[in-house]
C-alpha positions in Angstrom: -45.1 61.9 -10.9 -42.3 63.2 -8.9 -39.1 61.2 -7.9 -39.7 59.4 -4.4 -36.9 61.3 -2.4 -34.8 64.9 -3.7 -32.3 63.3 -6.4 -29.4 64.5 -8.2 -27.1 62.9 -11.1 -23.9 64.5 -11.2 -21.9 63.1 -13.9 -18.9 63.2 -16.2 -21.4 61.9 -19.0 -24.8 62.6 -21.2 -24.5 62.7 -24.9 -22.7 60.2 -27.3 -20.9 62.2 -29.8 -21.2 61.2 -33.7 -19.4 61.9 -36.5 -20.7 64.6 -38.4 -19.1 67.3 -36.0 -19.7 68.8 -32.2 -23.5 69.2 -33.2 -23.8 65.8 -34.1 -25.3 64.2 -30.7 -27.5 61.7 -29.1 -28.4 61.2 -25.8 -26.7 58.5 -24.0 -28.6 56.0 -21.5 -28.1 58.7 -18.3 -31.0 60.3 -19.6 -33.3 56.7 -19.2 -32.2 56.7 -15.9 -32.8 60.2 -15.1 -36.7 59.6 -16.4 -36.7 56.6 -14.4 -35.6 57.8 -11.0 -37.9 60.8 -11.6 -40.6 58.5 -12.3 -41.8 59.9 -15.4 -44.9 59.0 -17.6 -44.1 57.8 -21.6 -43.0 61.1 -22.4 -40.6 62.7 -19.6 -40.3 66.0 -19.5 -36.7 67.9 -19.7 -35.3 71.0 -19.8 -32.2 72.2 -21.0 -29.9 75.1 -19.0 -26.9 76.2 -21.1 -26.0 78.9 -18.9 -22.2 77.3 -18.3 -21.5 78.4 -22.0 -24.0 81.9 -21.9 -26.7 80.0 -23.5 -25.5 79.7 -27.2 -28.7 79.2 -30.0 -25.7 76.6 -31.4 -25.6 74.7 -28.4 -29.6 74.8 -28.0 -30.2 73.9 -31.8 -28.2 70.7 -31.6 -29.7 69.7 -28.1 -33.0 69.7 -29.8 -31.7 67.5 -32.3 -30.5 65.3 -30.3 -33.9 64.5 -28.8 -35.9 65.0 -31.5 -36.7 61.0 -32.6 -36.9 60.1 -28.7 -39.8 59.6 -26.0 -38.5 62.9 -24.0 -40.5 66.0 -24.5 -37.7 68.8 -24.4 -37.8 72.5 -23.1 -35.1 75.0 -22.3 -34.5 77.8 -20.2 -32.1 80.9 -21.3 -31.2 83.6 -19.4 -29.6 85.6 -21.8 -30.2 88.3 -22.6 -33.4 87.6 -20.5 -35.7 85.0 -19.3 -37.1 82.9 -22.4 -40.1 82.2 -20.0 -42.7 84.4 -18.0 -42.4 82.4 -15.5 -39.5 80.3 -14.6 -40.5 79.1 -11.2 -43.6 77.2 -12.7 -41.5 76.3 -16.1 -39.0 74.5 -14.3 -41.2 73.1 -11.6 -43.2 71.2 -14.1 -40.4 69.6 -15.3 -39.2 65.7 -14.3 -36.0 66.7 -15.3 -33.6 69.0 -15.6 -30.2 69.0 -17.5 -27.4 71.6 -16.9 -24.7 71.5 -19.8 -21.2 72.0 -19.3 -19.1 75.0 -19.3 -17.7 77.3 -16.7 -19.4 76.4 -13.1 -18.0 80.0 -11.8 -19.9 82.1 -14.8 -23.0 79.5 -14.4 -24.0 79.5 -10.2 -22.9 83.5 -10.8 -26.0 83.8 -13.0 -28.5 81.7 -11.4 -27.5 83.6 -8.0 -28.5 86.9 -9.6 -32.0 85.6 -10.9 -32.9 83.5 -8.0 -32.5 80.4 -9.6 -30.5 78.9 -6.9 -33.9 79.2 -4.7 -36.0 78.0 -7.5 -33.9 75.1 -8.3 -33.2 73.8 -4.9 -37.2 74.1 -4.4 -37.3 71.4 -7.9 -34.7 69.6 -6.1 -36.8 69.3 -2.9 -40.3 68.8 -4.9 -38.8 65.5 -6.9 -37.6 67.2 -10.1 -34.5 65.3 -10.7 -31.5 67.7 -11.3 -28.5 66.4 -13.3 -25.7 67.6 -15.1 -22.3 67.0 -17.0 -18.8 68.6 -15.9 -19.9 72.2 -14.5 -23.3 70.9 -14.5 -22.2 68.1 -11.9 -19.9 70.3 -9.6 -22.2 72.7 -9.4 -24.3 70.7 -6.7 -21.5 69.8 -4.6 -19.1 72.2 -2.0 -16.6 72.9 -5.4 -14.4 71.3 -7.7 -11.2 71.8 -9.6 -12.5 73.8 -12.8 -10.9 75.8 -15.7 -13.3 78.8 -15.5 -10.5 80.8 -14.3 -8.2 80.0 -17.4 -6.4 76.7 -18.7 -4.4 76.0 -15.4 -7.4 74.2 -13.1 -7.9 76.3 -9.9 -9.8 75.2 -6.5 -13.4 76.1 -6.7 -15.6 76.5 -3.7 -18.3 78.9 -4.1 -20.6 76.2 -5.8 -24.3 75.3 -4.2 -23.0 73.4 -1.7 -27.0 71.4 -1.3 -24.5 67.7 -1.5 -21.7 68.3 1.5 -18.5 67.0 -1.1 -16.2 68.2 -3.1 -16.8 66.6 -7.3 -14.2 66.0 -9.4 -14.8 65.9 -13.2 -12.9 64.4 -16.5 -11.3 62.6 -13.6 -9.4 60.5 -16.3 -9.3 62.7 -19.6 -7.5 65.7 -18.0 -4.2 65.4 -16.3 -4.6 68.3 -14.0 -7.4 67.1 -12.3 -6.7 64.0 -10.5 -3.6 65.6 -8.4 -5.5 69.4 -8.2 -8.3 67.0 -6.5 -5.5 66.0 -3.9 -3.9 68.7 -3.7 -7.3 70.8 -2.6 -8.8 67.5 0.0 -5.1 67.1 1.3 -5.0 70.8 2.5 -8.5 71.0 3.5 -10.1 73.9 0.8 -12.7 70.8 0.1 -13.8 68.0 2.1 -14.3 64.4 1.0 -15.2 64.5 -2.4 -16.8 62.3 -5.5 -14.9 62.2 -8.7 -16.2 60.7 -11.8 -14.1 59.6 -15.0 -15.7 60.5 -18.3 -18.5 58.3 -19.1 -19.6 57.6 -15.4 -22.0 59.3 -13.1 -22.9 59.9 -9.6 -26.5 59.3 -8.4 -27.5 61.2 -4.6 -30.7 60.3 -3.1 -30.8 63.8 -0.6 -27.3 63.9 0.1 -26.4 60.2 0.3 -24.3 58.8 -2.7 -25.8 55.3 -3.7 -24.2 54.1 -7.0 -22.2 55.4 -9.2 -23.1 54.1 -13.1 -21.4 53.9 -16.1 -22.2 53.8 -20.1 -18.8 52.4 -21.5 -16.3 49.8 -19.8 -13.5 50.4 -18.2 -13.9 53.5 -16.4 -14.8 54.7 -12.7 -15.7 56.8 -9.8 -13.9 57.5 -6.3 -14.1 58.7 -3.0 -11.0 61.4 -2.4 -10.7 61.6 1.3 -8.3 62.8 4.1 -6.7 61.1 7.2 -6.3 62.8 10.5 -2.7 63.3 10.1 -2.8 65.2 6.4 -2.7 62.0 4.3 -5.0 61.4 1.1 -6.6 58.0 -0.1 -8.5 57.5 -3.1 -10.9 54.6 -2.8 -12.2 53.3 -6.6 -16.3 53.3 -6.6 -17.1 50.7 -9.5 -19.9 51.6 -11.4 -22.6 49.9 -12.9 -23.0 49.8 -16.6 -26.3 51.0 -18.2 -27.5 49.6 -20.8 
């Protein structure tokens, strides 16, 4: 059955990396809670988007590795060079989750715009399909972001989906750019309050109301970048809680 209210996980987080290479993945506890607050059955229901990277077969092959000894029953939807599904509306609306990979959040809301899936997913959103997603696929939800789609020096981002009202920052502790490109863009106004996540912790919204941030390692956090009235910035730590 559907989750209870519209849900989204943005997140800095999702697979466990081994060490066997970049294909060598498992999915990390995220994905429990993500069939839990949709309120899946024994055998939750996924799908993949790798849009963000252009949808690579490498990226989709180890994705279905990754779940292939697990409870989730995986799907995934390309869009290049065309739709992998007749119908994408009813593909996606069927699902209790969905999972956007990472890559460039410019490239990947560009897309959906031009297919429509910016409609369809927003109607998933609103039907109880939890949408989540790691790094592009967390910013994507929000206002904008700092993001690298533009080249290696991080640039202000605001042309995202803008369905949760705050600016995301990502790799919030992993990438030096990022925590002062965050001030920088709340401090002169290009984004309003906004959610950042260090890697290995994740953001959950019920509608547009933030109400926990989780983690799956120690040591690690979110925060709430905000601006005074006269031009000042404060950065308040949101402690996670660890999943198990």
């Amino acid at each position: 059955m559907p989750a209870s209210e519209p849900t989204i996980l943005a997140t800095s987080m999702g697979f466990f990396r081994g060490d066997r290479g970049p294909a060598d993945l498992r999915p990390g506890p995220i994905f429990e809670l993500a069939a839990e607050l949709a309120e899946a059955g024994p055998q939750p229901r996924i799908c993949y988007l790798g849009q963000a990277v252009g949808d690579q077969p490498t990226s989709f092959a180890a994705i279905y590795a990754a779940f292939a000894d697990t409870r989730f029953r995986l799907s995934h939807l390309a869009l290049f060079p065309m739709p992998n599904v007749d119908d994408v509306r009813a593909h996606l609306l069927a699902q209790d989750v969905i999972w956007v990979g990472g890559g460039s959040v410019a490239n990947l809301v560009a897309v959906w715009r031009v297919h429509g899936l910016d409609e369809i997913l927003h109607e998933c959103w609103q039907a109880g399909v939890v949408l989540a997603g790691v790094s592009a696929g967390s910013i994507c939800w929000h206002v904008g972001g700092a993001t690298d789609s533009f080249g290696p020096r991080l640039r202000g981002f605001t042309e995202a989906l803008g369905w949760l009202p705050y600016g995301n920052g990502v790799h919030y502790d992993s990438e030096a750019q990022r925590r002062p490109l965050m001030h920088e863009l709340v401090g002169d106004g290009t984004l309003p309050t906004s959610h950042c996540t260090d890697d290995g912790v994740g953001l959950v919204y019920r509608g547009t109301r933030l109400v926990e941030a989780v983690a799956d390692r120690e040591g690690v956090s979110a925060y709430e970048v905000s601006r005074a009235s006269d031009g000042t910035v404060a950065e308040t730590v949101i402690a996670p809680r660890l999943l198990g």
